[in-house]
gemmi code that builds the backbone of each chain (N, CA, C; Angstrom):
import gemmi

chains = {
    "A": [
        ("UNK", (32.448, -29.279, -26.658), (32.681, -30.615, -27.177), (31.825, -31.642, -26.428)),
        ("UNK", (31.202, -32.389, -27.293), (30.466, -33.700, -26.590), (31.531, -35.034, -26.720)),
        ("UNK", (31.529, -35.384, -25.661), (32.585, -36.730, -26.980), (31.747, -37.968, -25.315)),
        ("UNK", (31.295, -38.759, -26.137), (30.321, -40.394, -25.469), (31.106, -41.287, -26.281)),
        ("UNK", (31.392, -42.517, -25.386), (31.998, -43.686, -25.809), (31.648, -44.690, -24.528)),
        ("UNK", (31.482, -45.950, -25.803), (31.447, -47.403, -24.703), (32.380, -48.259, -25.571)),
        ("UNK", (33.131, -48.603, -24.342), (34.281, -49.045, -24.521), (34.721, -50.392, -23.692)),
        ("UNK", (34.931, -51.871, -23.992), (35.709, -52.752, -23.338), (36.399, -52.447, -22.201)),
        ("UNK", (37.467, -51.447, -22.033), (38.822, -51.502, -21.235), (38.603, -50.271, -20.016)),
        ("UNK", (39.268, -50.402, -19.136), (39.453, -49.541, -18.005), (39.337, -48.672, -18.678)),
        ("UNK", (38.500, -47.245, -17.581), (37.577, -46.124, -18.068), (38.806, -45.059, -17.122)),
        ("UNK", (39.998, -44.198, -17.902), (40.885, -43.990, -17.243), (39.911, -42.085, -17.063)),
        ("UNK", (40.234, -41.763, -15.598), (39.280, -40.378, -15.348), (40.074, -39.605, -15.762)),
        ("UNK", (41.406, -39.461, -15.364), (42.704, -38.459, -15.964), (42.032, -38.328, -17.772)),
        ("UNK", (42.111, -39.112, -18.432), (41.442, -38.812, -19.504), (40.353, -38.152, -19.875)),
        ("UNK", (39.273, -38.213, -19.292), (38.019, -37.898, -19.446), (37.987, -36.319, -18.880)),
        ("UNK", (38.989, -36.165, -17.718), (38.810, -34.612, -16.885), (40.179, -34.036, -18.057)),
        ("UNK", (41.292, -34.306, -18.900), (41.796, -34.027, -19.995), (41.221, -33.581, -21.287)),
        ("UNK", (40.253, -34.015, -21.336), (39.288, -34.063, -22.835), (38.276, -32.856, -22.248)),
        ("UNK", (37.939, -32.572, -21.147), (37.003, -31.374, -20.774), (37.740, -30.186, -20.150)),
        ("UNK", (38.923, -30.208, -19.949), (39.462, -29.111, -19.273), (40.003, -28.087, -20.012)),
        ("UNK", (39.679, -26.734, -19.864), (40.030, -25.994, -21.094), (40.065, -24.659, -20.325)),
        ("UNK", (41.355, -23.635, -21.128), (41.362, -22.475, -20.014), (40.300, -21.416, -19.507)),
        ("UNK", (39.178, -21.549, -20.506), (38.251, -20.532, -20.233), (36.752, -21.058, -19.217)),
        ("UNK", (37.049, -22.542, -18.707), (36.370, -22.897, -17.684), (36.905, -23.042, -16.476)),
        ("UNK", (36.354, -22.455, -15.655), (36.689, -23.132, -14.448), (36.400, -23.776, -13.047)),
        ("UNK", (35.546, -25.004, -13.553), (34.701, -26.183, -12.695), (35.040, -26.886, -13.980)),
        ("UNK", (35.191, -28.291, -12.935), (35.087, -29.868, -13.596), (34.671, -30.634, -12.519)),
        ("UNK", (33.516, -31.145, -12.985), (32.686, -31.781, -11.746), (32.583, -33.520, -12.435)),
        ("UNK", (33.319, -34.539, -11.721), (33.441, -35.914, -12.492), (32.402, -36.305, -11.356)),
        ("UNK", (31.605, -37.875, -12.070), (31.425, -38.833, -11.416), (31.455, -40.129, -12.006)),
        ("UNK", (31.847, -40.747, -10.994), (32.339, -42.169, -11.131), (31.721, -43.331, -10.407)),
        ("UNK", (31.084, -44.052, -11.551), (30.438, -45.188, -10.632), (31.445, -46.620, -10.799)),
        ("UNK", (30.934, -47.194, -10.006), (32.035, -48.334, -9.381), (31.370, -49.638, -9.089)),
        ("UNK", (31.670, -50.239, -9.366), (31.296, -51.927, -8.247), (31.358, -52.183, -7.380)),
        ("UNK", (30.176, -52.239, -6.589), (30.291, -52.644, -4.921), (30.224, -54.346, -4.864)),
        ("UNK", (30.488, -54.732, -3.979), (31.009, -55.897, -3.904), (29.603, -56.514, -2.633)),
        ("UNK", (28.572, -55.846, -2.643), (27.077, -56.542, -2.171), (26.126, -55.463, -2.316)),
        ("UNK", (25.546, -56.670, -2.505), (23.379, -56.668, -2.873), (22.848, -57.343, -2.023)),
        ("UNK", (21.883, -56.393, -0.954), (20.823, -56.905, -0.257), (21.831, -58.283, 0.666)),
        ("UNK", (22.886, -58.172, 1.025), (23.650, -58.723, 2.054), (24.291, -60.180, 1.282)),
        ("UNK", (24.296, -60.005, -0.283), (24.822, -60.959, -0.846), (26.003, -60.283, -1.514)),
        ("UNK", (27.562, -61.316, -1.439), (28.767, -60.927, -1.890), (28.859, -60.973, -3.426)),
        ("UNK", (28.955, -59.770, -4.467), (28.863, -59.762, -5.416), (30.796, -59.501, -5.768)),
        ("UNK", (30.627, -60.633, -6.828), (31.840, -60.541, -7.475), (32.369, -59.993, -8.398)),
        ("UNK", (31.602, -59.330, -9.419), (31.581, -59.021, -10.230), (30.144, -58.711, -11.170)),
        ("UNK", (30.007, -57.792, -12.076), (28.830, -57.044, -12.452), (29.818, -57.208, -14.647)),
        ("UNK", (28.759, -57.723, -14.818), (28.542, -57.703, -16.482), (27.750, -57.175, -17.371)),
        ("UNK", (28.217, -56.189, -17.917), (27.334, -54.906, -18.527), (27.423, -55.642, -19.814)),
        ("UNK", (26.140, -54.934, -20.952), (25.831, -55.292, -22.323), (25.273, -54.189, -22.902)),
        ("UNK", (25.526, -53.811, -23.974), (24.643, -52.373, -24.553), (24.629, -52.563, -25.760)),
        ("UNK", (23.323, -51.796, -26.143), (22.524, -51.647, -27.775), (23.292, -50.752, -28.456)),
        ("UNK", (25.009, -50.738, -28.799), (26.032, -49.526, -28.788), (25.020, -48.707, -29.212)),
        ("UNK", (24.954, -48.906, -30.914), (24.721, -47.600, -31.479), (23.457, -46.706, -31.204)),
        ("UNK", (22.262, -47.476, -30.616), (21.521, -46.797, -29.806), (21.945, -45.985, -28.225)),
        ("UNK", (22.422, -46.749, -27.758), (23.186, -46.001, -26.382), (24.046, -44.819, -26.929)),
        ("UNK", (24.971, -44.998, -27.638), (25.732, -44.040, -28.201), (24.333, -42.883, -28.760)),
        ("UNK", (23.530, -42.894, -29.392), (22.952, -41.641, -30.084), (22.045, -41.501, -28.834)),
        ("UNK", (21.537, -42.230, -27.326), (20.980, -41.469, -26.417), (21.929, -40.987, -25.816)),
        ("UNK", (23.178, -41.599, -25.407), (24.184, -40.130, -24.411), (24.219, -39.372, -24.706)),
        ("UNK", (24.046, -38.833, -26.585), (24.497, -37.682, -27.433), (23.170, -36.225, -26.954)),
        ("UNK", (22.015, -37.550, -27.029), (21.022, -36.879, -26.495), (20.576, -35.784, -24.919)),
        ("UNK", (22.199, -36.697, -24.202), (21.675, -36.626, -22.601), (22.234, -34.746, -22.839)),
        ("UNK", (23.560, -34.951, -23.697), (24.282, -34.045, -24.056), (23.952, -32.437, -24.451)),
        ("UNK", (22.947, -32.999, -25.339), (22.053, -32.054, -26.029), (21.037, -31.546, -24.401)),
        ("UNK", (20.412, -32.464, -24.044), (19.323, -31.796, -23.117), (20.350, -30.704, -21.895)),
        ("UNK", (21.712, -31.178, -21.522), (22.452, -30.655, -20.758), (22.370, -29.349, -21.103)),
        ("UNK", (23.203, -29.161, -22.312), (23.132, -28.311, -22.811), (21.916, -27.290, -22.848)),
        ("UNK", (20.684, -27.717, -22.928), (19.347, -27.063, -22.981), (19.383, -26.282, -21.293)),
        ("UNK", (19.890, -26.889, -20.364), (19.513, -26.874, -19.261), (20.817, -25.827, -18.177)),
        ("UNK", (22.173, -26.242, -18.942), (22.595, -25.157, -18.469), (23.732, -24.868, -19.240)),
        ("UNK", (24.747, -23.883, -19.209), (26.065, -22.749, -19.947), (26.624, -24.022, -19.493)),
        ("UNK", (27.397, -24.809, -20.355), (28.491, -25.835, -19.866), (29.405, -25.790, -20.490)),
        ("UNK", (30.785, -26.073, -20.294), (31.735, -26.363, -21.737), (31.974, -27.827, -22.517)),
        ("UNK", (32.512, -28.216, -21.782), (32.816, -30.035, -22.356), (31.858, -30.767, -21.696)),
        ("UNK", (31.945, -31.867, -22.163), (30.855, -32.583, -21.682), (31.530, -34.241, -22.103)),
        ("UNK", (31.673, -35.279, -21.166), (32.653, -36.525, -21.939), (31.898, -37.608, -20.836)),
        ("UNK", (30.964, -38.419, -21.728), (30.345, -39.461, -20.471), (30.861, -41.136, -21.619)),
        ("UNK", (31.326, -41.614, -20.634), (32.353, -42.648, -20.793), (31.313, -44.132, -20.580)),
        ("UNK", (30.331, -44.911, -21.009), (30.462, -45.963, -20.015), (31.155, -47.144, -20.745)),
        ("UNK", (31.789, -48.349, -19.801), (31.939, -49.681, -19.658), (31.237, -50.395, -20.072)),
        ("UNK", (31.551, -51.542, -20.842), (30.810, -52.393, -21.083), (31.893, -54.038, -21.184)),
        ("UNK", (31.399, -55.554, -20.828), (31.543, -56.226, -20.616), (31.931, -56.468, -18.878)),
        ("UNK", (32.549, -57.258, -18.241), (33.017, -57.680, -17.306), (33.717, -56.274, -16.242)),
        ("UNK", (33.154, -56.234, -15.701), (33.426, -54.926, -14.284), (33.550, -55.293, -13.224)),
        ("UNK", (35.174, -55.603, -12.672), (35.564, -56.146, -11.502), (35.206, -55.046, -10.432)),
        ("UNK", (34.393, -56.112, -8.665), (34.519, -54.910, -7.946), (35.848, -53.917, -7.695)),
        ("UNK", (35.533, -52.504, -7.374), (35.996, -51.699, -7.228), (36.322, -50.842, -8.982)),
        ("UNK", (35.898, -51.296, -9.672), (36.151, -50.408, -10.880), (35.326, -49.940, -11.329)),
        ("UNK", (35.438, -48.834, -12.686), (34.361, -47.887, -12.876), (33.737, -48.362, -14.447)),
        ("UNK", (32.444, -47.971, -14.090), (31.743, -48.683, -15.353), (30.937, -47.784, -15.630)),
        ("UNK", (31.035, -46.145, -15.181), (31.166, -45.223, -16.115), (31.161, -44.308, -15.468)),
        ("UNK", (31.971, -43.257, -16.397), (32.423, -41.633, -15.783), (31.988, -40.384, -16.720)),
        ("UNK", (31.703, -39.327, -15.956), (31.023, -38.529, -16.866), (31.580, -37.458, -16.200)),
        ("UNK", (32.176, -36.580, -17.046), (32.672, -34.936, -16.511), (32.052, -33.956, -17.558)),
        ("UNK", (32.168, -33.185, -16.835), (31.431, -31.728, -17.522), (32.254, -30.372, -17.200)),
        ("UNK", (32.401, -29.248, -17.734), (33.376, -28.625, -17.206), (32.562, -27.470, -17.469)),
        ("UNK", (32.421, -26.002, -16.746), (31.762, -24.875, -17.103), (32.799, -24.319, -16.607)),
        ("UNK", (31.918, -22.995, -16.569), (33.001, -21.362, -16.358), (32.759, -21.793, -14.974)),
        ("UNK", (31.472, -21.291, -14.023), (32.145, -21.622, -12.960), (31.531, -23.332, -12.091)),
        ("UNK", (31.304, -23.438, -10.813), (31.075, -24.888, -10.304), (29.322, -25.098, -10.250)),
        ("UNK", (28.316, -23.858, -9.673), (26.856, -24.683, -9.929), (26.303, -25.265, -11.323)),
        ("UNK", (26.977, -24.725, -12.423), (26.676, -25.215, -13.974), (26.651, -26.746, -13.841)),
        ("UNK", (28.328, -27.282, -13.344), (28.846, -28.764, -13.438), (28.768, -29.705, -12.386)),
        ("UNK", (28.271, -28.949, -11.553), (28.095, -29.699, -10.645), (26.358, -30.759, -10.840)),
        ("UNK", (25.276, -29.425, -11.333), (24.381, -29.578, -11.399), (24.116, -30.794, -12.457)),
        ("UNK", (24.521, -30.182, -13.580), (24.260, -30.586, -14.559), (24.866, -31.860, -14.743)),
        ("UNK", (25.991, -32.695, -13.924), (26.874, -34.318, -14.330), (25.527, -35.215, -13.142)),
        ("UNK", (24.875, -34.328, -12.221), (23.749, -35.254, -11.250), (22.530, -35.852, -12.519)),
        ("UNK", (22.316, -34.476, -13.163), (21.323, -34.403, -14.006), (21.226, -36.148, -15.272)),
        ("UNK", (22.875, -35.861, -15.841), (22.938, -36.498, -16.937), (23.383, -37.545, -15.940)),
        ("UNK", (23.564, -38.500, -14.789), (23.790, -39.856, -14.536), (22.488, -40.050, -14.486)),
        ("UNK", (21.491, -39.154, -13.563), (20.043, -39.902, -13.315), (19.451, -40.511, -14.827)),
        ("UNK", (19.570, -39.194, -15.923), (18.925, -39.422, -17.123), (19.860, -40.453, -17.443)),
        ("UNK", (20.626, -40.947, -18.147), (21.471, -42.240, -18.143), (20.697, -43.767, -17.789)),
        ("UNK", (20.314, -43.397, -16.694), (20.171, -44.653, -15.932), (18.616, -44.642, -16.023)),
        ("UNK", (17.951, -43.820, -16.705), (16.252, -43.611, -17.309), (16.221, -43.835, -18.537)),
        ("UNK", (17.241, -43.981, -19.473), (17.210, -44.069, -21.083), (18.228, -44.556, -21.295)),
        ("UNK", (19.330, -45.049, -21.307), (20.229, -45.722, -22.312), (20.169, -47.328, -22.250)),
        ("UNK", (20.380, -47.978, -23.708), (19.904, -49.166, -23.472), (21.243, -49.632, -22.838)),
        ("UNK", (21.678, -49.645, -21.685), (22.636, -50.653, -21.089), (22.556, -51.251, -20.232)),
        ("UNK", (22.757, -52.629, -20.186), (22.318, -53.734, -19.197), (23.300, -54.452, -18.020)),
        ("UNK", (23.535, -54.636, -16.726), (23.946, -54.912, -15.896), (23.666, -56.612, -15.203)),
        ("UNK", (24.495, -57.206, -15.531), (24.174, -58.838, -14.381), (25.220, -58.453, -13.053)),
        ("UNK", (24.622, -59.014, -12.158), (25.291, -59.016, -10.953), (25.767, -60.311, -10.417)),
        ("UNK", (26.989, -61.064, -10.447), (27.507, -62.083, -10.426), (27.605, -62.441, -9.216)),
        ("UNK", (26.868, -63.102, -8.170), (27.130, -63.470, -6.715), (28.169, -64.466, -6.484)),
        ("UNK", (28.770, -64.314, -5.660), (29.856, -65.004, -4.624), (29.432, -67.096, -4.875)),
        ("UNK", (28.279, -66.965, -4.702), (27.736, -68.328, -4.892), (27.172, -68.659, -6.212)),
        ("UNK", (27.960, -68.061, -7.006), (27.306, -68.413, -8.437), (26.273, -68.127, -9.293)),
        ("UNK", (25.064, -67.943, -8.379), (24.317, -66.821, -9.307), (24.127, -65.883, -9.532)),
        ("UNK", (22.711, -65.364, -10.220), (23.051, -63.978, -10.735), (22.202, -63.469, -11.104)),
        ("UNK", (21.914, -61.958, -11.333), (20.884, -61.369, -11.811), (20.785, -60.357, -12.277)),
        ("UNK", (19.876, -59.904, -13.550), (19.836, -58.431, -14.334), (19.516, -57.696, -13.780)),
        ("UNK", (19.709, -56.813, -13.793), (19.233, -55.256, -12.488), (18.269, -54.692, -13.210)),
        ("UNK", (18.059, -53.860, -12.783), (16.424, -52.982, -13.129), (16.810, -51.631, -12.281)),
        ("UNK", (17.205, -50.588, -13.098), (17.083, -48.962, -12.426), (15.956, -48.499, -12.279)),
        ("UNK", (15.301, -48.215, -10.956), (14.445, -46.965, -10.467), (13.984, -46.493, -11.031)),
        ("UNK", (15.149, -45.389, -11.969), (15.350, -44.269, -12.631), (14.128, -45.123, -14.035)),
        ("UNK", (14.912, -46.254, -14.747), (13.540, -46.548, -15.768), (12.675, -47.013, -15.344)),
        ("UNK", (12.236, -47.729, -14.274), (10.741, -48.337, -13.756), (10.068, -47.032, -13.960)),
        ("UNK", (10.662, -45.493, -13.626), (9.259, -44.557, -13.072), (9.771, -43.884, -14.637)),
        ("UNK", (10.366, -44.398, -15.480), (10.365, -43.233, -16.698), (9.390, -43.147, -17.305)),
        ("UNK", (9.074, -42.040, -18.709), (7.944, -42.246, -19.365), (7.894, -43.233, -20.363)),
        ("UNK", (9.280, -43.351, -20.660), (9.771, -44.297, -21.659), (8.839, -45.481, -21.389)),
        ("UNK", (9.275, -46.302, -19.890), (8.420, -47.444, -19.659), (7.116, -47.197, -19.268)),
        ("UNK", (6.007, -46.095, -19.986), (4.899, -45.882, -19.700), (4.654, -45.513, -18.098)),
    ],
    "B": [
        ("UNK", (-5.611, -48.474, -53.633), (-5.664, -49.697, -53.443), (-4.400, -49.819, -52.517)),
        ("UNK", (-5.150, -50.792, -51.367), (-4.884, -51.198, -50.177), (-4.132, -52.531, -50.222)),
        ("UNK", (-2.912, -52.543, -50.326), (-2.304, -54.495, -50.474), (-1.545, -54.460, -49.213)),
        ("UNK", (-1.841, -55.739, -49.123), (-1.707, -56.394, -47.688), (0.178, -56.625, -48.110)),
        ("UNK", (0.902, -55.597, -47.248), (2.490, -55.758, -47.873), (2.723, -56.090, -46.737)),
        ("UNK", (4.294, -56.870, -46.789), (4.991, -57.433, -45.776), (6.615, -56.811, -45.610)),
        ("UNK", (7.281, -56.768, -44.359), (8.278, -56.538, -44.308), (9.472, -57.395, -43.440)),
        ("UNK", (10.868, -57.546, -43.988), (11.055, -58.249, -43.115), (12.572, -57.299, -42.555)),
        ("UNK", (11.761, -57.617, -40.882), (12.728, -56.943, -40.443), (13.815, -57.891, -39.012)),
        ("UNK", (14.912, -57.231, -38.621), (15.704, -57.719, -38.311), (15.270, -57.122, -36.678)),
        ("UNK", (15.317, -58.115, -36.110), (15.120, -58.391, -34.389), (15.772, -58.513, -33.458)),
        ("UNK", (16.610, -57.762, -32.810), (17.692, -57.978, -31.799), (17.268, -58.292, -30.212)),
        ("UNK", (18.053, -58.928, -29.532), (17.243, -59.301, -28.397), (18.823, -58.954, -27.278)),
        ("UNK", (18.242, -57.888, -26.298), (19.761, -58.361, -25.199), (19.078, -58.158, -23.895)),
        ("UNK", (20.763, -58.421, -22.893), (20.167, -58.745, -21.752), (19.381, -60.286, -21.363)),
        ("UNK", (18.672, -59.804, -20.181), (17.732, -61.263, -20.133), (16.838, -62.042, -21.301)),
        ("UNK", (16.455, -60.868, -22.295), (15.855, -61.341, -23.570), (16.832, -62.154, -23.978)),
        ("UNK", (17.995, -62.329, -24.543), (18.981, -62.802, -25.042), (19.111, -64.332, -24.445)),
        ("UNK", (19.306, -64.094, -23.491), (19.747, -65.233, -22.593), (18.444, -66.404, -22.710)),
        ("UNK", (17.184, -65.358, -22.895), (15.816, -66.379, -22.868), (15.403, -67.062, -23.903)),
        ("UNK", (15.721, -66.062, -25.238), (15.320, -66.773, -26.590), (16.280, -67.544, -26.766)),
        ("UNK", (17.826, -67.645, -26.444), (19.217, -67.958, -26.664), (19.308, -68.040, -28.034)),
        ("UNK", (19.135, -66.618, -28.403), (20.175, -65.855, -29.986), (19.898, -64.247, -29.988)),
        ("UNK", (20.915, -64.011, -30.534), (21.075, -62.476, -30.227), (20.630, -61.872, -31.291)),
        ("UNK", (20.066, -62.045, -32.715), (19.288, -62.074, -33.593), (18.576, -62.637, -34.366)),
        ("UNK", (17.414, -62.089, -35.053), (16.803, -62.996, -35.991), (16.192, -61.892, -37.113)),
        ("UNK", (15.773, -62.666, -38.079), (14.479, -61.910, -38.529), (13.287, -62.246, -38.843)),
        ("UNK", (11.945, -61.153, -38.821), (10.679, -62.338, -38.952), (10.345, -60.884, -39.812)),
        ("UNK", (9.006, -61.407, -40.681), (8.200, -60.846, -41.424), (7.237, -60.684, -40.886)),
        ("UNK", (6.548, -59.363, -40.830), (5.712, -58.483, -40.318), (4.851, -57.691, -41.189)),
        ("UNK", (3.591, -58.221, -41.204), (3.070, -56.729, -42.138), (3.406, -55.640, -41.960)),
        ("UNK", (3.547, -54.914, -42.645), (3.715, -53.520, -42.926), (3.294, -52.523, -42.177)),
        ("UNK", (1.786, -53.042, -42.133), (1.446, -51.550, -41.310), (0.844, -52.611, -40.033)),
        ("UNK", (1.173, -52.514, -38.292), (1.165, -52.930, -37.647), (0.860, -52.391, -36.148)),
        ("UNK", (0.136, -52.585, -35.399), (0.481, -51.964, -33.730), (1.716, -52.543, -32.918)),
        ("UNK", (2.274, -51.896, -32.283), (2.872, -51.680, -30.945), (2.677, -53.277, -30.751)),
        ("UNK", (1.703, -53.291, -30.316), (1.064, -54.421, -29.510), (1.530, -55.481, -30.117)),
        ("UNK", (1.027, -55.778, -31.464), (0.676, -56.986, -31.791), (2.223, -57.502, -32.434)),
        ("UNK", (2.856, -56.406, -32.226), (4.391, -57.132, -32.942), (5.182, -58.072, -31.759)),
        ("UNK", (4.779, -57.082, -30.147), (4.835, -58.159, -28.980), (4.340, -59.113, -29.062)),
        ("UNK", (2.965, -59.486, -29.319), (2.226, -60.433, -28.999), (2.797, -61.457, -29.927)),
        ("UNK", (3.432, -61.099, -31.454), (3.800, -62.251, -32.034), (4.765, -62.697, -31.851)),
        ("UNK", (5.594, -61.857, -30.948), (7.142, -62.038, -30.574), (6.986, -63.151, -28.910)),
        ("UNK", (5.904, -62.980, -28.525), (5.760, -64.193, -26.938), (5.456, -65.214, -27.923)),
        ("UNK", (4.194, -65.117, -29.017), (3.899, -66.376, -29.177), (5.265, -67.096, -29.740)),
        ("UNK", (6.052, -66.522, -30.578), (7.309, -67.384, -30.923), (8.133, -67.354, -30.318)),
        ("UNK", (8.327, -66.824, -29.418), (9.379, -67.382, -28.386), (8.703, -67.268, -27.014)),
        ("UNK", (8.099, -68.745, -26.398), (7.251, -68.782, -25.081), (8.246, -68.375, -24.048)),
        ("UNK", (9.543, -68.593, -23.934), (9.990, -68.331, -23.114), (10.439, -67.010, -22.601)),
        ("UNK", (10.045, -65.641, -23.821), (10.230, -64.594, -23.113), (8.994, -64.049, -22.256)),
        ("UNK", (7.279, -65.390, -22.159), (6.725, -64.852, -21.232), (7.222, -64.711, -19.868)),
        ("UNK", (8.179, -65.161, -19.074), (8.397, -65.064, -18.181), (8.558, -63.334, -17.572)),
        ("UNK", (9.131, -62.363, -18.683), (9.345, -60.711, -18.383), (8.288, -60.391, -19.357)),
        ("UNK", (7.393, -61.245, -19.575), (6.471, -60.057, -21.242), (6.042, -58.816, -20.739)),
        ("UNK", (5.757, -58.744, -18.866), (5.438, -57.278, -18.570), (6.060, -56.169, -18.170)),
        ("UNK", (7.347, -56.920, -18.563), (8.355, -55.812, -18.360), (9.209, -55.589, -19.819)),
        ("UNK", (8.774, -56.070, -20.946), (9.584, -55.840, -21.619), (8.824, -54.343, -23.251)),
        ("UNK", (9.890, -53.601, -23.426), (9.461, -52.727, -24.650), (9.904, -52.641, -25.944)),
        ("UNK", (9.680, -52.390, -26.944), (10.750, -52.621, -27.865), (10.968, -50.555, -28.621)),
        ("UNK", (12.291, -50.935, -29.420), (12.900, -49.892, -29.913), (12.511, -50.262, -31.627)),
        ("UNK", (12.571, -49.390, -32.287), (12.739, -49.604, -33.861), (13.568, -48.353, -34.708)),
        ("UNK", (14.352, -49.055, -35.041), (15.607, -47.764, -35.453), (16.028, -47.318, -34.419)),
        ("UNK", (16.341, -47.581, -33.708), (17.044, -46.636, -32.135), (15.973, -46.088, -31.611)),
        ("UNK", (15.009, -46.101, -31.913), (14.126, -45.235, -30.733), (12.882, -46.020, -30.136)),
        ("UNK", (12.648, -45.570, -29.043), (11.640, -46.242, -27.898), (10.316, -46.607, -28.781)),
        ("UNK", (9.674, -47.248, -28.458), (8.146, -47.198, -29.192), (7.413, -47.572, -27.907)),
        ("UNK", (6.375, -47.065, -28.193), (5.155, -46.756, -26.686), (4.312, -47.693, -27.111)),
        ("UNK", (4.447, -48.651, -25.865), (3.528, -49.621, -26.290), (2.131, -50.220, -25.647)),
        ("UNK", (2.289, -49.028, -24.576), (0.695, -48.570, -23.899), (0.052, -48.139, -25.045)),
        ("UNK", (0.627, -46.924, -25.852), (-0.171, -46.199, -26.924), (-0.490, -47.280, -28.331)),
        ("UNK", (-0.205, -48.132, -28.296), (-0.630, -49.152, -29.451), (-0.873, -49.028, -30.186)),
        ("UNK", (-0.179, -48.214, -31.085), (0.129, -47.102, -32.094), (0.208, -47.932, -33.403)),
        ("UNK", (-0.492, -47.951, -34.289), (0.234, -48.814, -35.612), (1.268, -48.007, -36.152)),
        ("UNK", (2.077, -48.821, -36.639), (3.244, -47.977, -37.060), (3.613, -48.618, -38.437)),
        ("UNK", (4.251, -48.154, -39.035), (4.892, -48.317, -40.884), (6.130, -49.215, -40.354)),
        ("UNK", (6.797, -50.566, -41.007), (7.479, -51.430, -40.822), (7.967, -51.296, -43.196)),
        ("UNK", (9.520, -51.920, -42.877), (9.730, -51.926, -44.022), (10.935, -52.378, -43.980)),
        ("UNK", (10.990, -53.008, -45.040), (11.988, -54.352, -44.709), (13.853, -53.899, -45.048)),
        ("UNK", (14.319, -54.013, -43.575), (15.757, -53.302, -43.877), (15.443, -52.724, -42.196)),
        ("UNK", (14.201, -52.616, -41.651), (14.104, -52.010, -40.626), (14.862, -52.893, -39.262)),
        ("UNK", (15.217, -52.161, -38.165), (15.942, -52.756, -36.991), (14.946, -52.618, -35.877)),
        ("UNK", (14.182, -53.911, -35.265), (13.544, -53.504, -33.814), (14.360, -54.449, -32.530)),
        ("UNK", (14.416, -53.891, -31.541), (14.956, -54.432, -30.590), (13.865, -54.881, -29.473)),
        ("UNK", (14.118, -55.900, -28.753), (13.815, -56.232, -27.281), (14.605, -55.786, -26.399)),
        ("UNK", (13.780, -54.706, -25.480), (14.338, -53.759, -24.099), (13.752, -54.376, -23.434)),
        ("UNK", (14.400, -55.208, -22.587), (14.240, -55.702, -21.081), (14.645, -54.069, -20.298)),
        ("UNK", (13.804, -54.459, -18.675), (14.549, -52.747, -18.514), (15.989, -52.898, -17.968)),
        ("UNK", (16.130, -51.788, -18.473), (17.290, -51.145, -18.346), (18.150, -50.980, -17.082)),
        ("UNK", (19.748, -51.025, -17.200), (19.834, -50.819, -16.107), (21.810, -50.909, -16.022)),
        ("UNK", (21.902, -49.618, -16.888), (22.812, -49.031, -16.990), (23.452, -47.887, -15.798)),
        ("UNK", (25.098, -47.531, -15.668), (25.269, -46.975, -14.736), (26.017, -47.416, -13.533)),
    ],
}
model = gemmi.Model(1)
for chain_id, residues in chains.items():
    chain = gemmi.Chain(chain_id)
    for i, (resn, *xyz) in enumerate(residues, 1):
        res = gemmi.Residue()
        res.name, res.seqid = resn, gemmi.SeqId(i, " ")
        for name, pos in zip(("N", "CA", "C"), xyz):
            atom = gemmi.Atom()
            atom.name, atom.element = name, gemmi.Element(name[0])
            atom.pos, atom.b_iso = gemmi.Position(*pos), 0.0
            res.add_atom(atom)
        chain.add_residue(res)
    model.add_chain(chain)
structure = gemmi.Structure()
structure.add_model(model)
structure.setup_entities()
């Protein structure tokens, strides 16, 4: 099962490790990203995500598919957030579940890097003093996507 | 026979694009058959204020990336969806 969603509301993990857990696997490897509360020694209050849904939605499907290319997995459920992401909460989770743990382990590193190289979703970082700024991932500066 | 056809397609802008043109859509008419390039270039000249990222920005058409090093002419037709990708930075 693939199942990708962006969604408004708290990204609950009990759900997401529910939707991949099944008796004939056994590894579930989650990760969860979160809001840190500073950048470069400035107090961030909060982080405001925006996404191109239905394009984001048909690249996670994609990240899904390449997973799949890459290793034996069973479920596969990558969750992200979108609007307003108070620090300490998650603004997106992705589990994967195989038979045994190098499949899921490997493969949930695989699909955050690719994530953060291709999906159109956008991040402001809300400082303590009022301003603010769009982020820019690594991961797409060196993609091929951006030439 | 070669006619100079037009299309009009629908333009989405997010992120810092959004915030720069201040509207989250539009649509403009585009010839038909077009480069990469020059659909940017008409997209700074009408809105000056997204020169501030023009070298960081790419666009999508129908959901997918378009390469705009490769300056590719491409088929446009009216009903079509292109977006402004500021980068990314999901996660």
């Amino acid at each position: 099962m693939d199942h990708v969603d962006i969604i408004e509301d708290v990204i609950k993990v009990e759900k997401l490790v529910d939707l991949v857990t099944s008796p004939s696997y056994g590894a579930i490897t989650t990760f969860i990203g979160t809001t840190r509360d500073n950048f470069d020694g400035k107090n961030v209050t909060r982080l405001e995500y925006e996404a191109y849904i239905p394009m984001a939605r048909k690249k996670m499907l994609e990240i899904c598919g390449m997973v799949r290319e890459k290793w034996k997995v069973g479920n596969i459920a990558i969750v992200h957030r979108i609007g307003v992401v108070p620090v300490k909460e998650a603004s997106i989770i992705i589990a994967i579940s195989s038979a045994h743990r190098r499949e899921s382990l490997e493969s949930v590193h695989f699909a955050i890097d690719t994530l953060k190289a291709t999906v159109p979703i956008w991040k402001k970082e809300i400082y303590e003093d009022g301003s603010n700024s769009w982020k820019e991932n690594t991961e797409w500066k060196h993609s091929k996507i951006n030439g | 026979m070669e006619l100079n056809t037009f299309a009009n397609v629908r333009v989405l802008f997010f992120a810092k694009s959004r915030e720069l043109v201040g509207e989250k859509e539009t649509v403009i008419n585009y010839p038909s058959r077009i480069s990469t390039r020059r659909i940017l270039n008409e997209l700074l000249e009408r809105y000056n204020s997204l020169s501030v990222i023009s070298e960081n920005l790419i666009l999508s058409l129908n959901e997918e990336y378009l390469d705009i090093n490769d300056d590719l002419i491409i088929n446009l037709k009216t009903g079509d969806e292109l977006a402004v990708i500021p980068p990314i930075s999901g996660g």
